[in-house]
C-alpha positions, -999 to 999 in steps of 0.1 A, spaced: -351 -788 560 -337 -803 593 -349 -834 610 -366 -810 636 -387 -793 604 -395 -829 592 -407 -842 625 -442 -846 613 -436 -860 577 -416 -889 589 -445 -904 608 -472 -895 577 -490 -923 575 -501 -925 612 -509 -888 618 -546 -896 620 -545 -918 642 -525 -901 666 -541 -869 668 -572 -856 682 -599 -861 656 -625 -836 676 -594 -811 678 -593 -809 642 -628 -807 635 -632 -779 657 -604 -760 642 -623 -767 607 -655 -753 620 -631 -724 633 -614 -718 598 -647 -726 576 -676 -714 593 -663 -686 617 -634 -671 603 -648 -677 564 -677 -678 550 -682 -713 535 -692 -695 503 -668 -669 498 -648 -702 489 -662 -710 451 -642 -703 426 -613 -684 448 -575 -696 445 -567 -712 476 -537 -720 494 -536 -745 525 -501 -734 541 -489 -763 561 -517 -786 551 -512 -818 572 -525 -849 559 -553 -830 542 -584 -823 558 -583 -787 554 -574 -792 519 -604 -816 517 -630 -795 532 -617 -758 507 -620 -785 473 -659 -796 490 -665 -754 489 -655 -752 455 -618 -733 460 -589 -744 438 -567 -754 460 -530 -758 465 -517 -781 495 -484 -774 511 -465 -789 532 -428 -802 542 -424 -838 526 -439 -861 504 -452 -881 528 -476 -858 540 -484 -847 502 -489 -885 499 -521 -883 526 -534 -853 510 -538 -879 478 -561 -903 493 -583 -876 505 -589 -846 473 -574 -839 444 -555 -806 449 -519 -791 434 -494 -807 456 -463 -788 467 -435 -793 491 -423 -764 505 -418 -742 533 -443 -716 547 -409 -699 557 -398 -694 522 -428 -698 501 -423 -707 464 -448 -686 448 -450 -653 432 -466 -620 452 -501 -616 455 -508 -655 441 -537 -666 460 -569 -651 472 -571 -667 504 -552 -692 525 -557 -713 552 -528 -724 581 -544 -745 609 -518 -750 639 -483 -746 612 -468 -713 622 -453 -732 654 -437 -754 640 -420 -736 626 -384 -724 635 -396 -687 629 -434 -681 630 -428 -640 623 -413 -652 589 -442 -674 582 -469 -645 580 -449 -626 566 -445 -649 535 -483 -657 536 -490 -620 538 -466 -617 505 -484 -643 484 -519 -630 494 -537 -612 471 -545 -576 476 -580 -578 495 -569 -613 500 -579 -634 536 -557 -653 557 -575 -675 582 -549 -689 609 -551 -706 641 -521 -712 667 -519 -726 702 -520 -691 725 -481 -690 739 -496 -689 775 -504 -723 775 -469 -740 761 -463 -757 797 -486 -782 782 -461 -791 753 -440 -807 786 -468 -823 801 -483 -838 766 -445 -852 764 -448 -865 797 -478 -883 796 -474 -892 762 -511 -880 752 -491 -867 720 -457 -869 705 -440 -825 702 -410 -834 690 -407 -806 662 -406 -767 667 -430 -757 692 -431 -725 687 -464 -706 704 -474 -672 697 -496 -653 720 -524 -632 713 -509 -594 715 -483 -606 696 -501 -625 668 -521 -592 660 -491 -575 660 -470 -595 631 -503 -591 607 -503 -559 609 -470 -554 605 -474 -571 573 -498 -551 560 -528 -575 572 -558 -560 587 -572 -585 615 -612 -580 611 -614 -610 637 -598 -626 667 -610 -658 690 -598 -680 716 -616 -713 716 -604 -747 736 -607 -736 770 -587 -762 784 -558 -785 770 -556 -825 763 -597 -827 755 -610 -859 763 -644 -870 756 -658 -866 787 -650 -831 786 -662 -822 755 -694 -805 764 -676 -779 787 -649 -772 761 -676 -766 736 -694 -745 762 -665 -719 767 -655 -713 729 -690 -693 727 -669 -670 747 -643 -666 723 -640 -631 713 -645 -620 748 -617 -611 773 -617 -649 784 -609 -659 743 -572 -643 752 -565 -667 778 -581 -698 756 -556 -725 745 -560 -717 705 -564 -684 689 -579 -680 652 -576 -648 633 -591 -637 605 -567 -612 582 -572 -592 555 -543 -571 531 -548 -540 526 
């Protein structure tokens, strides 16, 4: 893995408190309660491709999934301690380490981009996904990566990793590809760098998701299942 791939596990410990703590909790309520059904959880095998510092993680152990937590370094893996108790891998959601049809469903929340090939990293998670299997994925939408220059600018948050964005035809296109069938497909965030004050406007919009306006939204979440 080069430094670029290991942007994120070298500052571990302050990932928290550097990103946007409503951000995430939106892309939860995204994953958990709109893309899955909190109860289809119990009992599944679960893997949380990309898993940060471990919310995700966190949230699939409180819905009773068994669940394995990925990611690049050991630093990361390290956060992911303090919050659940999970299997703990370092790897690379371009090159997954586990047998075919492993897990019956996985979560990746905002990982595909940063990586140096997002194509290869659903088509991994397709391969390790159990027949019948869901993959519930969210990306920034490609027709807002201007605002990976103007975060850097204004230093509202550090892109210094791969940044790459996938937009919304062609997101739906590499699942199926893959043998994924996508049952659902969202926008939500209708603007970038949320602050409070905007809150209730962004919250507003994403009721609009799966309508024409979701395609244009800064996020996109997808619900896949193999075939």
């Amino acid at each position: 893995m080069n430094e670029k791939g290991l942007f994120y596990d070298k500052f571990a410990s302050e990932f928290d408190r550097k990103m946007n703590m409503y951000d995430t909790e939106k892309r939860m309520r995204v994953v958990f309660n709109t893309l899955l059904s909190p109860k289809e959880l119990d009992g599944k095998k679960l893997l949380d491709a990309g898993c940060g510092t471990g919310w995700f993680s966190r949230r699939a152990v409180e819905l009773g999934a068994v669940v394995t937590s990925l990611d690049v370094g050991e630093n990361l893996l390290n956060e992911v301690k303090k919050k659940c108790e999970t299997t703990r891998v370092v790897g690379d959601v371009t090159a997954l380490k586990f047998k075919d049809n492993s897990f019956d469903i996985i979560v990746s929340s905002d990982v595909i981009e940063h990586t140096p090939d997002p194509a290869k990293a659903i088509s991994e998670m397709a391969r390790v996904l159990k027949k019948g299997g869901v993959l519930a994925l969210t990306v920034p939408n490609n027709c807002w990566h201007f605002a990976v220059s103007v975060g850097n600018a204004l230093k509202l948050r550090p892109y210094q990793g791969y940044e790459n964005w996938v937009g919304w035809g062609q997101l739906k296109r590499e699942l199926e590809k893959n043998g994924l069938q996508v049952k659902k497909q969202l926008g939500f965030h209708f603007i970038p760098f949320v602050v409070s004050a905007l809150y209730p406007i962004i919250d507003y919009f994403d009721r609009y998701g799966e309508s024409a306006l979701g395609r244009v939204m800064v996020n996109i979440g997808v619900r896949a299942e193999k075939k």
